[in-house]
C-alpha positions as YAML, in Angstrom:
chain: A
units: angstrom
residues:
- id: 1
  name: UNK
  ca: [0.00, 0.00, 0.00]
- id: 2
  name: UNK
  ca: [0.90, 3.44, -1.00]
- id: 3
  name: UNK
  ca: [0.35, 7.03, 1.00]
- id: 4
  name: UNK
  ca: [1.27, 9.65, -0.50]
- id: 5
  name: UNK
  ca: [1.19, 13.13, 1.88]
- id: 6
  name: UNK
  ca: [1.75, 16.94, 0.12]
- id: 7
  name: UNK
  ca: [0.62, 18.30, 3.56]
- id: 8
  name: UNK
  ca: [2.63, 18.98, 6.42]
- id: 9
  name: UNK
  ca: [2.04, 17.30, 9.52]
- id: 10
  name: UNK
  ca: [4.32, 16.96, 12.23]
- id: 11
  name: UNK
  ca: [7.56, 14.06, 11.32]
- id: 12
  name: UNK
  ca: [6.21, 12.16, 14.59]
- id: 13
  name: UNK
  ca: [2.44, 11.27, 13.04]
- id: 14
  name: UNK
  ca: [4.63, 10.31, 9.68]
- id: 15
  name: UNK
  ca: [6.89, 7.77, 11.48]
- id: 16
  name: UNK
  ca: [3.12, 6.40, 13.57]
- id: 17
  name: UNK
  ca: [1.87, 5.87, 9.83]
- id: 18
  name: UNK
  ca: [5.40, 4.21, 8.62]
- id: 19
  name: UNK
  ca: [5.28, 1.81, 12.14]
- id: 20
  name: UNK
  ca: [1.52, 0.99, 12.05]
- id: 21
  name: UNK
  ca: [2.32, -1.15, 9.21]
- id: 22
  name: UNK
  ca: [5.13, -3.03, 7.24]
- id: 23
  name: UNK
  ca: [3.45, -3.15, 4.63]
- id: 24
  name: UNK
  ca: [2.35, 0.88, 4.22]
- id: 25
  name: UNK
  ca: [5.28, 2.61, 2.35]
- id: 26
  name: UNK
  ca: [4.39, 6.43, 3.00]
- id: 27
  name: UNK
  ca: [5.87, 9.38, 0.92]
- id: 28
  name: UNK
  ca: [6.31, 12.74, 2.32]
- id: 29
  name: UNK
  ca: [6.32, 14.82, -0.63]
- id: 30
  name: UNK
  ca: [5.35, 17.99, 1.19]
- id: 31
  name: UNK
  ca: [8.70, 19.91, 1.53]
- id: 32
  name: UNK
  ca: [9.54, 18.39, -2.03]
- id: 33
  name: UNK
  ca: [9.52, 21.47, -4.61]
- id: 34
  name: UNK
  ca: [10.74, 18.91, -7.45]
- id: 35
  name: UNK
  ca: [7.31, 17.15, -6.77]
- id: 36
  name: UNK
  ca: [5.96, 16.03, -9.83]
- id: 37
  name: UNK
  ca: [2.17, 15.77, -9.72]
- id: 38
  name: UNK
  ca: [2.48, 13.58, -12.81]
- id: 39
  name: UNK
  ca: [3.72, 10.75, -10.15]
- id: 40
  name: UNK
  ca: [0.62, 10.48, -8.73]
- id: 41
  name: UNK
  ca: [-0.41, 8.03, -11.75]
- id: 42
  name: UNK
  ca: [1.08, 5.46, -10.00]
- id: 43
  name: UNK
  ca: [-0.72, 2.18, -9.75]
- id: 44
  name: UNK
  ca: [0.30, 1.07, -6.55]
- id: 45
  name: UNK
  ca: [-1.12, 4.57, -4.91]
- id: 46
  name: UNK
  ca: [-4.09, 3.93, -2.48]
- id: 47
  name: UNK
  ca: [-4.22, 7.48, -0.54]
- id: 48
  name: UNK
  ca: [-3.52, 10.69, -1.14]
- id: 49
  name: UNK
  ca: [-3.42, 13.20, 1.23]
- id: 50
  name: UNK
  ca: [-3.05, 17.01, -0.50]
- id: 51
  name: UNK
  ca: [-4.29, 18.97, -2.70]
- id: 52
  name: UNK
  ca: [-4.04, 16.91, -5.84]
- id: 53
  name: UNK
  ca: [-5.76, 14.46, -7.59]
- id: 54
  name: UNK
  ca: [-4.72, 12.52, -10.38]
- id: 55
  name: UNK
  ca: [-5.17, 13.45, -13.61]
- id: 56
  name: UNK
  ca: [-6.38, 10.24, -15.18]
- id: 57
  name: UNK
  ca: [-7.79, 8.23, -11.94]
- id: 58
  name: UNK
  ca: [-7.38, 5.16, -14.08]
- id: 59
  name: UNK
  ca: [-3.94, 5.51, -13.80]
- id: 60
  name: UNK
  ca: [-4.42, 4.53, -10.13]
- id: 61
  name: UNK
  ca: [-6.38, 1.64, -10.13]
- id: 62
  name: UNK
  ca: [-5.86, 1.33, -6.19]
- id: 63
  name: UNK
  ca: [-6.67, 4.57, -5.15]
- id: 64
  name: UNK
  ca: [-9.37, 4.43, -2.59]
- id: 65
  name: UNK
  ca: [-9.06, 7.56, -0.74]
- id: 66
  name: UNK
  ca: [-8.61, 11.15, -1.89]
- id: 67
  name: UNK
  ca: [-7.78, 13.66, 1.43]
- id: 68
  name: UNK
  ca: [-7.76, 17.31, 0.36]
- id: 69
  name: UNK
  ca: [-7.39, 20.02, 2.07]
- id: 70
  name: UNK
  ca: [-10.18, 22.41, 1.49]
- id: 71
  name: UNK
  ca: [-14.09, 22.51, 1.35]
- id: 72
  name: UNK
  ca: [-14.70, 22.52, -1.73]
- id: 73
  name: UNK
  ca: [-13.76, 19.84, -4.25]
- id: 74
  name: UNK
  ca: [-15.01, 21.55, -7.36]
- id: 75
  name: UNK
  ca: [-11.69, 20.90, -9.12]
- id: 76
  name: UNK
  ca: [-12.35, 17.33, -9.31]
- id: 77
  name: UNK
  ca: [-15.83, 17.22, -10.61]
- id: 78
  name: UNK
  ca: [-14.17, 16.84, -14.51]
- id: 79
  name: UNK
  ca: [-13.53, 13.05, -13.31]
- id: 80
  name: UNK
  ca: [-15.47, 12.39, -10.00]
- id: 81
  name: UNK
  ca: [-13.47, 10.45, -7.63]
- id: 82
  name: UNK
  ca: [-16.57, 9.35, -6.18]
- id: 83
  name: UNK
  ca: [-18.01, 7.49, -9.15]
- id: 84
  name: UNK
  ca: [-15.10, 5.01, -8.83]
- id: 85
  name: UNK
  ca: [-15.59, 4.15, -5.22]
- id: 86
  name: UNK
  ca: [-12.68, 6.33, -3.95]
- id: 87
  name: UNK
  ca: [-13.99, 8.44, -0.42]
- id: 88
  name: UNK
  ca: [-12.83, 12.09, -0.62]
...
């Protein structure tokens, strides 16, 4: 399973994500500036926390939950997350 954050939250909660499971590999891309959003097509991605969504959702076959950080999600209503089962 794949988590991919682009918020910050404090290094202590990341390592609590990274020990609550073996099997969870969790990328910290907030500080990143060289952050491609283009690597969110990834197929092994399952949650994204931040303030992007994939540009072609079935690029990410796994995704199941989509975390962003504001109240509106009007950005994302050109492909609805929500019609493929993925929570936001």
């Amino acid at each position: 399973m794949r988590l991919i954050l682009d918020v910050e939250i404090r290094p202590e909660t990341v390592e609590r994500l990274r020990a609550g499971s073996p099997d969870l590999k969790v990328d910290d891309v907030s500080a990143d500036d060289s952050f491609d959003v283009r690597a969110l097509a990834d197929p092994d991605v399952e949650i994204i926390v931040g303030p992007w969504a994939p540009a072609d959702l079935d690029a990410v076959p796994r995704l199941r939950w989509l975390q962003v950080p504001s109240a509106g999600v009007n950005h994302l209503a050109a492909d609805p997350p929500w019609n493929k089962g993925v929570v936001v």
